[in-house]
N, CA, C and O atoms as a printed pandas DataFrame, in Angstrom:
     atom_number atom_name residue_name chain_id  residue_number  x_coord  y_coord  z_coord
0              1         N          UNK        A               1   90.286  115.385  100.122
1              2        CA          UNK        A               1   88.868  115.560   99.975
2              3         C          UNK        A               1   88.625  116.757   99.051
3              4         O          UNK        A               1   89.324  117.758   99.205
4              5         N          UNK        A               2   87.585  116.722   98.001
5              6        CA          UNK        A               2   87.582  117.694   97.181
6              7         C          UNK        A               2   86.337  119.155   98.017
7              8         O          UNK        A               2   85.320  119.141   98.711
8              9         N          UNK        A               3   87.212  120.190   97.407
9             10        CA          UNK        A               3   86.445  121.216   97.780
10            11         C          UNK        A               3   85.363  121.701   96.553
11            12         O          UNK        A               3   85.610  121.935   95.370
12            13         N          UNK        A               4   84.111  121.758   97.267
13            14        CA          UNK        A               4   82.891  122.120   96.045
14            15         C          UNK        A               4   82.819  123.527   96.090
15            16         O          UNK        A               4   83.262  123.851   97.191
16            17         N          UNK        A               5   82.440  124.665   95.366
17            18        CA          UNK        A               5   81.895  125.552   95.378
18            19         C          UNK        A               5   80.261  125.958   95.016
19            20         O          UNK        A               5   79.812  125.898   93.871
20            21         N          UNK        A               6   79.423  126.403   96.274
21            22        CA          UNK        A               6   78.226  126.587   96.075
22            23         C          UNK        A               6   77.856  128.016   96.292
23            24         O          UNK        A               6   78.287  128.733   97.195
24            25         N          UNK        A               7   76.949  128.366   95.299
25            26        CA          UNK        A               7   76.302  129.803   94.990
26            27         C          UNK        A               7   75.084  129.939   95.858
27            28         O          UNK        A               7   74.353  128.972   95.646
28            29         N          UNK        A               8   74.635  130.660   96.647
29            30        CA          UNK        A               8   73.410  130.621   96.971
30            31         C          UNK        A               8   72.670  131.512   96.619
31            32         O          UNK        A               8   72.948  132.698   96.798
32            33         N          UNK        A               9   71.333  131.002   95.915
33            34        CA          UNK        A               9   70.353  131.749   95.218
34            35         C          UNK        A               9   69.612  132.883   95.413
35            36         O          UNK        A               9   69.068  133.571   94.549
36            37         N          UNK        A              10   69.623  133.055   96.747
37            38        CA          UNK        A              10   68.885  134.559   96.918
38            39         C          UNK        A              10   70.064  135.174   97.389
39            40         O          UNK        A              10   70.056  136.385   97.168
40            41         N          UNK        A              11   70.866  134.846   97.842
41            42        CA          UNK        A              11   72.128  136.385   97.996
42            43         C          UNK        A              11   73.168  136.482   97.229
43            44         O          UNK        A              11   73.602  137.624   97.078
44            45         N          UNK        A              12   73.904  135.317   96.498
45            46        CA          UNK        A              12   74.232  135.355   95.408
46            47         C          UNK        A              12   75.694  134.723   96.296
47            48         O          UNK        A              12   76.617  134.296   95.604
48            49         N          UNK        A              13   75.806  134.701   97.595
49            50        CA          UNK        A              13   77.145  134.499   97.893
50            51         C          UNK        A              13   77.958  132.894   97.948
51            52         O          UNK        A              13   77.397  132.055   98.652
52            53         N          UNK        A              14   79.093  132.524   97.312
53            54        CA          UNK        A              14   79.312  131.812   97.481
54            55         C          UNK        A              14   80.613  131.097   98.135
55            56         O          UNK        A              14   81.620  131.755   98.396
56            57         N          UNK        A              15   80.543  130.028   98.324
57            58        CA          UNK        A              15   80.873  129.416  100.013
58            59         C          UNK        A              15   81.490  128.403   99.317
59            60         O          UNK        A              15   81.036  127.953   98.265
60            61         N          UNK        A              16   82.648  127.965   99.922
61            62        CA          UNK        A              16   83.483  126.745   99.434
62            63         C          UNK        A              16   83.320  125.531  100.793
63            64         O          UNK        A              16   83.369  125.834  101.985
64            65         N          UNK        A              17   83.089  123.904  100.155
65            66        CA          UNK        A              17   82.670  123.351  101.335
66            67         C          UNK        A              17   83.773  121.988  100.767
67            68         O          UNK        A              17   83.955  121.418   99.691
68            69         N          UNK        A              18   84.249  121.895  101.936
69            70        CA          UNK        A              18   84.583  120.411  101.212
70            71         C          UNK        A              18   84.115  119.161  102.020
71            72         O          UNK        A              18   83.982  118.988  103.232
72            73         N          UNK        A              19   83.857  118.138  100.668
73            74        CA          UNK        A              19   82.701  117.218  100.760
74            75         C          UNK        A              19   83.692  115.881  100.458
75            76         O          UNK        A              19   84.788  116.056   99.925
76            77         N          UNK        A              20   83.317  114.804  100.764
77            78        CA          UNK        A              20   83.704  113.652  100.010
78            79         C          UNK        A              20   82.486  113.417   99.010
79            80         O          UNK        A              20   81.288  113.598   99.232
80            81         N          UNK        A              21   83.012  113.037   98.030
81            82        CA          UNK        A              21   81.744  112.894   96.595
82            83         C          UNK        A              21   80.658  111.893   97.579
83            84         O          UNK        A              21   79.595  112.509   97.664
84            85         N          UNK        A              22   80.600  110.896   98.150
85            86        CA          UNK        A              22   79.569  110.141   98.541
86            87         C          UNK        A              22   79.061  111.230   99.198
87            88         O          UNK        A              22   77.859  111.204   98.933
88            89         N          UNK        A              23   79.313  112.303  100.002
89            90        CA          UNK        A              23   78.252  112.961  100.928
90            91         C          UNK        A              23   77.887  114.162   99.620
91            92         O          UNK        A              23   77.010  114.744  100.257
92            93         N          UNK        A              24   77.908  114.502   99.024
93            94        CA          UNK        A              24   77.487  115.634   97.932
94            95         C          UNK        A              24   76.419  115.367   97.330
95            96         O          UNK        A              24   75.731  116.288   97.769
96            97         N          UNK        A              25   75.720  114.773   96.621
97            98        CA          UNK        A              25   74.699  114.629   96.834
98            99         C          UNK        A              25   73.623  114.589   97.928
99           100         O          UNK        A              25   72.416  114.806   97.818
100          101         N          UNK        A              26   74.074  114.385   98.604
101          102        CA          UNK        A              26   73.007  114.294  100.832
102          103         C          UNK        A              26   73.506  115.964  100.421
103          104         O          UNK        A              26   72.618  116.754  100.100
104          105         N          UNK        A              27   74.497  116.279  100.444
105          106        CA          UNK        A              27   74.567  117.882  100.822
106          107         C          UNK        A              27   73.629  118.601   99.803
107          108         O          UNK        A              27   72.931  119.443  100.368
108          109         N          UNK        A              28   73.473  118.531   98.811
109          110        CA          UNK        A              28   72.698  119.182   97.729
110          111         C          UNK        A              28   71.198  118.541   98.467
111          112         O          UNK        A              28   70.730  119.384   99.233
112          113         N          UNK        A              29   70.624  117.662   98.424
113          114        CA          UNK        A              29   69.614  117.520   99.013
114          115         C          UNK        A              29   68.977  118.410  100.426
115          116         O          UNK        A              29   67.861  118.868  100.674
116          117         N          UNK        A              30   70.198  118.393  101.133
117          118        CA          UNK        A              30   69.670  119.168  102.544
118          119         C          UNK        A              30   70.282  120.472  102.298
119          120         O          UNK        A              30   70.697  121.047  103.303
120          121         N          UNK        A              31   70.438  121.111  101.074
121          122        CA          UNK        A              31   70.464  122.831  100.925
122          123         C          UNK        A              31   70.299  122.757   99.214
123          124         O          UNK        A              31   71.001  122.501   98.236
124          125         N          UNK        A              32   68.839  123.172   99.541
125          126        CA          UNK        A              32   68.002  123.585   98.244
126          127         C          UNK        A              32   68.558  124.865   97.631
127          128         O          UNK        A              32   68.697  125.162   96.445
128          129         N          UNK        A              33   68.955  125.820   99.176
129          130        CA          UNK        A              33   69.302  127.084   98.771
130          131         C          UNK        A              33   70.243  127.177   97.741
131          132         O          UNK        A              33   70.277  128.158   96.998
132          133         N          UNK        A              34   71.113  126.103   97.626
133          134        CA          UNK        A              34   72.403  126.473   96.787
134          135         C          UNK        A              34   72.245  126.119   95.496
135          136         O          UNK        A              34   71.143  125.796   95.051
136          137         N          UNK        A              35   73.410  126.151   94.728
137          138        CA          UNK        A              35   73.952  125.524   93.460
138          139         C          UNK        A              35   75.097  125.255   93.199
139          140         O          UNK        A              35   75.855  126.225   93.170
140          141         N          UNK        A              36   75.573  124.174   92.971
141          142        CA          UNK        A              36   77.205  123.884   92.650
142          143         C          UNK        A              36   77.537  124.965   91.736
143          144         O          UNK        A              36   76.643  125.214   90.928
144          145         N          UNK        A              37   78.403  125.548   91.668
145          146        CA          UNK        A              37   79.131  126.455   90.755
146          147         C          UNK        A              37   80.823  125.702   90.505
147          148         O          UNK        A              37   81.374  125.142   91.453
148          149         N          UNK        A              38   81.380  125.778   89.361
149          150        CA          UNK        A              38   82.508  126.223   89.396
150          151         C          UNK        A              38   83.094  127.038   88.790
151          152         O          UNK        A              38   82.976  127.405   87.621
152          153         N          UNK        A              39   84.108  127.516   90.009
153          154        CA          UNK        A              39   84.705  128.604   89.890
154          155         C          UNK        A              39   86.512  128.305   89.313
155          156         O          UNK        A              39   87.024  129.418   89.192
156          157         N          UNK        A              40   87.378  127.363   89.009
157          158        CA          UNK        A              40   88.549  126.866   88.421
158          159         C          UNK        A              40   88.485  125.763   88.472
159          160         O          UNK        A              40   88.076  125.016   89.361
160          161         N          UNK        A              41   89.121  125.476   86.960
161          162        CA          UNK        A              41   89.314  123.842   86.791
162          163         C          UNK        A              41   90.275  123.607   87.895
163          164         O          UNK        A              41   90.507  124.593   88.595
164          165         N          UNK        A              42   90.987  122.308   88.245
165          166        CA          UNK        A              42   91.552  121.674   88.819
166          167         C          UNK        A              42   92.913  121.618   88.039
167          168         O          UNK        A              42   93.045  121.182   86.896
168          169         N          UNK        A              43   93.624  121.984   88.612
169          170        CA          UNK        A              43   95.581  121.753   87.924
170          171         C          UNK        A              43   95.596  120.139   88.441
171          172         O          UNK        A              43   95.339  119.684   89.555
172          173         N          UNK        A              44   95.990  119.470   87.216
173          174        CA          UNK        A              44   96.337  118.166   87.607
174          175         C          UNK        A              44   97.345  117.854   86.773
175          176         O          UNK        A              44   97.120  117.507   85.613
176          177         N          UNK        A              45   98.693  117.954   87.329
177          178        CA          UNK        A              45  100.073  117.346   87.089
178          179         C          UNK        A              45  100.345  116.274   87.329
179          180         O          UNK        A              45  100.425  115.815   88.468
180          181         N          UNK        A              46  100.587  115.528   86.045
181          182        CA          UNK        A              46  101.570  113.848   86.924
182          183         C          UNK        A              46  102.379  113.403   86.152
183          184         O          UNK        A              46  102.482  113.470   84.927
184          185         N          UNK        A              47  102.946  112.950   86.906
185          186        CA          UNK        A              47  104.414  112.512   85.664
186          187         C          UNK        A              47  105.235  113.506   85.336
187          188         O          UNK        A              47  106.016  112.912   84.592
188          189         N          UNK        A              48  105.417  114.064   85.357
189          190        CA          UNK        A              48  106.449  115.440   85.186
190          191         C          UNK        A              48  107.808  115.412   85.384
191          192         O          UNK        A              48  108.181  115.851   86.472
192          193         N          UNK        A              49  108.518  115.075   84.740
193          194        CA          UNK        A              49  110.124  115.465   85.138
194          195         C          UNK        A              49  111.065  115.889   84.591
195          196         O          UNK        A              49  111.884  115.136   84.063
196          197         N          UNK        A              50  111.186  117.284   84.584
197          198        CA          UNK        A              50  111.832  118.153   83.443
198          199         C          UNK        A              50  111.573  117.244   82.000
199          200         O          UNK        A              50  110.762  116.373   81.684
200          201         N          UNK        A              51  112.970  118.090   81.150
201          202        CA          UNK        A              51  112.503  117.521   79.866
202          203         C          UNK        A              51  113.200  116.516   79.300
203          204         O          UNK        A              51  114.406  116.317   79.445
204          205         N          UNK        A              52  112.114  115.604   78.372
205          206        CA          UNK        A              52  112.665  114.492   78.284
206          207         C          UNK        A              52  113.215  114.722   76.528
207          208         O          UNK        A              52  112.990  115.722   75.845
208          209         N          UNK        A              53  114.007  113.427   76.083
209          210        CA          UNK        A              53  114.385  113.299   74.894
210          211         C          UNK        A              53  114.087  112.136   73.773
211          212         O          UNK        A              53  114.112  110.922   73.976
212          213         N          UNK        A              54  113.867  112.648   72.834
213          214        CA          UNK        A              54  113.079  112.230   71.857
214          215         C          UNK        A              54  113.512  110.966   71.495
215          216         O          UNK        A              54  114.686  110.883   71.132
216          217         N          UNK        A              55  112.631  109.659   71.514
217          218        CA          UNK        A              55  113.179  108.310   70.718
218          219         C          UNK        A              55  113.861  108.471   69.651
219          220         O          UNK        A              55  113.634  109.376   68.848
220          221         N          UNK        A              56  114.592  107.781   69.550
221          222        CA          UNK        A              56  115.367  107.724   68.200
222          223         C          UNK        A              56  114.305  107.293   66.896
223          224         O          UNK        A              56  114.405  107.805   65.781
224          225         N          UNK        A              57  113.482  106.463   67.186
225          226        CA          UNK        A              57  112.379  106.018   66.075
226          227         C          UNK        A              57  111.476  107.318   66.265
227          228         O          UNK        A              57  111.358  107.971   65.229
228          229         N          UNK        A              58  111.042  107.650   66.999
229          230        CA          UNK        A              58  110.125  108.833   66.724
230          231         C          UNK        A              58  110.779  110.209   65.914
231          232         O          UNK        A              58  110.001  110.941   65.303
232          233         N          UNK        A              59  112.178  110.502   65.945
233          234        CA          UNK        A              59  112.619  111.342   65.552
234          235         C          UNK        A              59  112.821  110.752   63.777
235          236         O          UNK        A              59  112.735  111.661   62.951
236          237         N          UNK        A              60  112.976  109.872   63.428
237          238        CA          UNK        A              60  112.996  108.764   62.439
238          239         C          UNK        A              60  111.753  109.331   61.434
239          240         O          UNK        A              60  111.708  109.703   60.262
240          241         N          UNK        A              61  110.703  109.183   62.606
241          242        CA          UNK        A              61  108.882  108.855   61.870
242          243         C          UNK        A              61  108.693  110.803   61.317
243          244         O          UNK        A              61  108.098  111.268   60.345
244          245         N          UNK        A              62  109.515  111.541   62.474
245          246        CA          UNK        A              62  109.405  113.241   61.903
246          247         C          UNK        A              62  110.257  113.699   60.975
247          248         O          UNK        A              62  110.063  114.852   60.590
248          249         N          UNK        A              63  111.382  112.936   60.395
249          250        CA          UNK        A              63  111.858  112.635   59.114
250          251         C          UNK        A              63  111.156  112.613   58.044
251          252         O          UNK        A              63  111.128  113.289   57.016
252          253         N          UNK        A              64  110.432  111.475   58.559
253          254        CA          UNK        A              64  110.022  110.952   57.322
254          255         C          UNK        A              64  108.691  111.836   56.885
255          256         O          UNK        A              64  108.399  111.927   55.693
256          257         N          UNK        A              65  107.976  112.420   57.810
257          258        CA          UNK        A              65  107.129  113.024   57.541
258          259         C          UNK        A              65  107.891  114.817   57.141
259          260         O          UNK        A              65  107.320  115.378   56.205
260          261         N          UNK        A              66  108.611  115.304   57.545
261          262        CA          UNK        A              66  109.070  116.634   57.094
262          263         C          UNK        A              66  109.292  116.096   55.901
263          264         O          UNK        A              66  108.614  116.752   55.109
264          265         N          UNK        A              67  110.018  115.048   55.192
265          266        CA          UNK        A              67  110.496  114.588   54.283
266          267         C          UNK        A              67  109.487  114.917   52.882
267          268         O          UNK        A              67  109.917  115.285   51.789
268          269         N          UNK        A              68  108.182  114.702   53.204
269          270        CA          UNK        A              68  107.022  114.123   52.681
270          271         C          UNK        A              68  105.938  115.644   52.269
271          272         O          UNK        A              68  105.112  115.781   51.367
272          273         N          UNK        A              69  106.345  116.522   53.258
273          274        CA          UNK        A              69  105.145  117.406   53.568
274          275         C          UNK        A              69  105.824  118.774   52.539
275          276         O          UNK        A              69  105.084  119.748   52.675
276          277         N          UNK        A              70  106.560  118.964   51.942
277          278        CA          UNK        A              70  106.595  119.734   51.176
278          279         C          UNK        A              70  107.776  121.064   51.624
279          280         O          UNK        A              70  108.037  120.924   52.818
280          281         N          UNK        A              71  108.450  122.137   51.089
281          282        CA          UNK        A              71  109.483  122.760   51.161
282          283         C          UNK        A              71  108.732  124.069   52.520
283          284         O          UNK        A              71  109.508  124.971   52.836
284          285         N          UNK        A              72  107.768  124.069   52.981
285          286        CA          UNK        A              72  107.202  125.189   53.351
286          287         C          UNK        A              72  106.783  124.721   54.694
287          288         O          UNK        A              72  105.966  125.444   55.264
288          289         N          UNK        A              73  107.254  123.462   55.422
289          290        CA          UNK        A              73  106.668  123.052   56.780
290          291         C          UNK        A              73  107.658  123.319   57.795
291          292         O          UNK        A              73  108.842  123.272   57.464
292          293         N          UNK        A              74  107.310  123.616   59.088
293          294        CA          UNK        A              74  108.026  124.278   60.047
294          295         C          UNK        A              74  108.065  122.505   61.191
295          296         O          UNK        A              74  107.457  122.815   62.216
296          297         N          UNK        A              75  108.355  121.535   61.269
297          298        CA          UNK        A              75  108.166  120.372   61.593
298          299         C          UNK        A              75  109.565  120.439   62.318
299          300         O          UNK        A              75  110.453  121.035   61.708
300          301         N          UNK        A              76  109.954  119.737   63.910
301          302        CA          UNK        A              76  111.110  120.108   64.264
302          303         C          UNK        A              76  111.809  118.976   64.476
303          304         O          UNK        A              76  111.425  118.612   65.588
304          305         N          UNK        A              77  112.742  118.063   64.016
305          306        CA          UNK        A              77  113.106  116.985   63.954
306          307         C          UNK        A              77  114.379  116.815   65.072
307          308         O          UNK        A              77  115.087  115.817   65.208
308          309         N          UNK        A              78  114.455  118.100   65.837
309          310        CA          UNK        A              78  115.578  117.859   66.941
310          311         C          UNK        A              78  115.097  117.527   68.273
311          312         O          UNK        A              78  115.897  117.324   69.186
C-alpha cells in the first residue's frame, strides 16, 4: 500500500498516511486541512542482476559508429 505525505496548512506539519489510491481521494475530501506533498521520489528497481555483457551485434553497431564519428570520440566498444 502506498504511503502519501500530507502537509497541513495552518501548522505546517506533516504526517505520512498510507492509503490505497481508491481511498485517496475520500481522504483528501474528508481533510480539507491538508495537502499532498512530496517529500522523495520512489526507488524503483527491477530487473537487476549484476552486470551484464554486451551483444555481439550491438558491440558490431559501436564499431561502426566509433568508426564513423571522427579521431576525437571517447565511444567504448568493450
Amino acid at each position: 500500500m502506498p504511503t502519501y505525505s500530507f502537509k497541513n496548512r495552518e501548522t505546517g506539519d506533516i504526517a505520512e498516511v498510507k492509503l490505497s489510491i481508491v481511498d485517496l481521494d475520500k481522504f483528501k475530501e474528508n481533510h480539507p486541512e491538508v495537502e499532498l506533498v512530496i517529500v522523495s521520489s520512489t526507488d524503483i528497481v527491477s530487473g537487476v542482476a549484476g552486470t551484464r555483457k554486451m551483444d555481439d551485434n550491438f558491440k558490431d553497431l559501436l564499431k561502426n559508429i566509433k568508426k564513423h564519428s571522427g579521431r576525437k570520440n571517447t565511444i567504448d566498444t568493450h
